[in-house]
C-alpha positions, 0 to 999 in steps of 0.5 A, spaced: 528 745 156 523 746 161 524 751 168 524 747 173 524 754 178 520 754 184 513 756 185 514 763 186 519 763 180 514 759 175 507 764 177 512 771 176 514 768 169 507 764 167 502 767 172 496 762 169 495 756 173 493 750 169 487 749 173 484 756 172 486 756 163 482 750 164 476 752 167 476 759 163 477 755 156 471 749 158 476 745 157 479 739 163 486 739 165 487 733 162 486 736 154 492 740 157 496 736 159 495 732 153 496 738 148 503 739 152 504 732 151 504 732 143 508 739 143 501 743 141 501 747 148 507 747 152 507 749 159 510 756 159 513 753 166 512 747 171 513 749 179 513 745 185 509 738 184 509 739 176 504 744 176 504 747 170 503 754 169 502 758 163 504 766 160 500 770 156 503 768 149 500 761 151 493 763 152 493 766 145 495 760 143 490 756 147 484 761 143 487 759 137 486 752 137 480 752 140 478 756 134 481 751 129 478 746 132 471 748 131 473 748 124 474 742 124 482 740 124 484 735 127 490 736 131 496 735 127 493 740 123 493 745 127 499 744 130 501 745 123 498 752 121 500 755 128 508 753 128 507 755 120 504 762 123 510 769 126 503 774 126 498 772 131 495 778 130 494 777 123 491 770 123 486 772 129 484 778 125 482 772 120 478 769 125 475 775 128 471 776 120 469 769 120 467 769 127 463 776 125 459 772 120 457 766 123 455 771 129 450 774 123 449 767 121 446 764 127 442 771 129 438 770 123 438 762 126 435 765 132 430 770 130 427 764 125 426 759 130 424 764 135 418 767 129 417 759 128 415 759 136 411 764 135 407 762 129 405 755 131 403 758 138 398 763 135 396 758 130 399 762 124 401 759 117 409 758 116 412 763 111 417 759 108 423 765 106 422 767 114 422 759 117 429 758 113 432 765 114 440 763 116 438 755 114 441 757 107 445 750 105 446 752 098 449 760 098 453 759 092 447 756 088 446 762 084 453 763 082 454 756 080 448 755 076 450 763 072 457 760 070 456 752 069 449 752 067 443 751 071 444 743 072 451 744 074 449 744 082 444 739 082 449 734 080 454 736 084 449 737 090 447 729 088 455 727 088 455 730 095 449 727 097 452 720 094 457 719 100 458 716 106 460 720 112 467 717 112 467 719 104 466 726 106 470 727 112 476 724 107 474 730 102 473 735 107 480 734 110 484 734 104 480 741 103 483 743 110 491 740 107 490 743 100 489 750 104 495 748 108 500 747 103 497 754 100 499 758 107 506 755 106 507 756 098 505 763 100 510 764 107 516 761 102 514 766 096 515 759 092 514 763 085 506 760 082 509 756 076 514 752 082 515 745 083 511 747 089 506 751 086 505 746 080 505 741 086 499 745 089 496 746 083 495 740 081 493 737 088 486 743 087 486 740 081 484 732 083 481 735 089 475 738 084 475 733 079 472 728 084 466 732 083 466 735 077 466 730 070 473 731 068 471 734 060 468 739 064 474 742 068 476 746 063 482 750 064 477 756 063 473 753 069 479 752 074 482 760 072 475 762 073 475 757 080 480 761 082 479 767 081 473 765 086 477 764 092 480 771 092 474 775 090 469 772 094 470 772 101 466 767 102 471 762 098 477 766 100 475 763 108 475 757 106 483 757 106 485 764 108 484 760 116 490 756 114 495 762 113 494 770 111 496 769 103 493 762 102 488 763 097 492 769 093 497 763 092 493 757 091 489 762 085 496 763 082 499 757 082 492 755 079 493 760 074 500 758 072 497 751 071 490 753 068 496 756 063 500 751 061 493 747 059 492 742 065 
C-alpha cells in the first residue's frame, strides 16, 4: 500500500515533489500521474493533498523509460523490460554505448549539415561522402552484400520500401517483443533447445522470412544470422536494450534450431 504520512514525513522519504520531476524530465505532471496510474512509475509516497512524491530510485526508473521510449516502445513493453530487470546499473550501462554511438552519430550529422551551409553560401560544389556523412541508411550493406550476394540488399531494401507505415511499425514492434522474450529466456537460464528456446527461435525464424524468401533461409543462413547479434555490437543493440544476455540467448536458442534443420 501506498503511505498516507504527513508532508514532512513523505518529503524525508521522497524528497522529489511530482512538479519539480516533471519539470527536470520535460514531461507534464499529468504523464506522471498517468505513468502512476498504469503501475509503470508509482509514487514513492503521497503527502497532504495527494501530492505525489518521489525518492531516488524512481528518478532512475523515470530515466530509463525516457529512454526506452526514444526507442520506440510503447508502454507495455517498457513495463515489461523494467519489472523483468534487478541491475539497474547494468542496463543503464547498455544505454550509455547506445547513446555514445548515436551522440557520434548525430556530430557528424552536424558537422555535414554545417559544411552544407557553408558551401551553398560560398557558392561551392556539393561533395557527395561530406553532405551525407552520418546519413548512412544502409550500414549493413556491405555485410549483406559479402555473404548472401550482391542482390541480396536491394531486395530486401525494396521488401522494406513495399510496406506501408502501419506494416513497418507491425514489423518493428515484433523485433522489439522477440528481444523481450530473449531478455527473459536468458534471465530464467531456460536452456537453448527448451520448450522456451525453441519457442523464441522459431519466432526469429518467421520473423525474418517475411523478408527473406524462404529457400534462402538456410539453416546455414539463420546460425550465420545469429552469430551477427553477438559479434556485431551494431546487431548486438538491437536486442541487448531489452535485457543484459538477450542476444547471446536468442544466437543460441537459434543454433539449437538451425541444429535440428529448422
Amino acid at each position: 500500500m501506498r503511505d498516507s504520512t504527513d508532508t514532512a514525513g513523505a518529503a524525508a522519504k521522497a524528497p522529489h515533489g511530482i512538479a519539480e520531476v516533471a519539470r527536470s524530465a520535460g514531461v507534464s505532471s499529468r504523464t506522471l500521474r498517468h505513468y502512476d496510474a498504469i503501475g509503470l512509475l508509482p509514487a514513492t509516497a503521497v503527502g497532504d493533498g495527494g501530492l505525489r512524491r518521489y525518492d531516488d530510485r524512481a528518478l532512475v526508473r523515470l530515466q530509463r523509460i525516457l529512454l526506452l521510449r526514444g526507442l520506440g516502445l510503447g508502454l507495455p513493453e517498457i513495463r515489461r523490460v523494467l519489472d523483468g530487470e534487478q541491475d539497474d546499473v547494468t542496463a543503464l550501462t547498455a544505454h550509455v554505448a547506445w547513446l555514445e554511438r548515436e551522440r557520434d552519430r548525430l556530430a557528424r550529422q552536424l558537422a555535414a549539415v554545417r559544411t552544407t551551409i557553408t558551401r551553398i553560401e560560398k557558392g561551392e560544389d556539393m561533395n557527395a561522402t561530406d553532405t551525407f556523412d552520418g546519413f548512412d541508411q544502409t550500414r549493413f550493406k556491405q555485410e549483406v552484400e559479402e555473404r548472401w550476394g550482391a542482390d541480396a540488399w536491394d531486395r530486401a531494401a525494396r521488401w522494406w520500401e513495399s510496406k506501408d507505415a502501419g506494416a513497418k511499425e507491425a514489423f518493428q514492434a515484433e523485433q522489439r517483443a522477440i528481444a523481450h522474450d530473449a531478455a527473459a529466456l536468458a534471465a530464467s537460464g531456460a536452456a537453448p533447445a527448451s520448450d522456451a528456446g525453441t519457442a523464441l527461435a522459431r519466432r526469429q525464424f518467421a520473423w525474418l522470412a517475411q523478408a527473406t524468401p524462404p529457400a534462402e533461409l538456410t539453416a546455414d543462413r539463420f546460425r550465420t544470422l545469429a552469430d551477427m547479434y553477438v559479434q556485431d555490437e551494431r546487431f548486438t543493440h538491437a536486442y541487448e536494450w531489452a535485457g543484459a544476455g538477450a542476444a547471446r540467448a536468442l544466437r543460441d536458442a537459434m543454433h539449437a534450431l538451425a541444429d535440428r534443420g529448422l
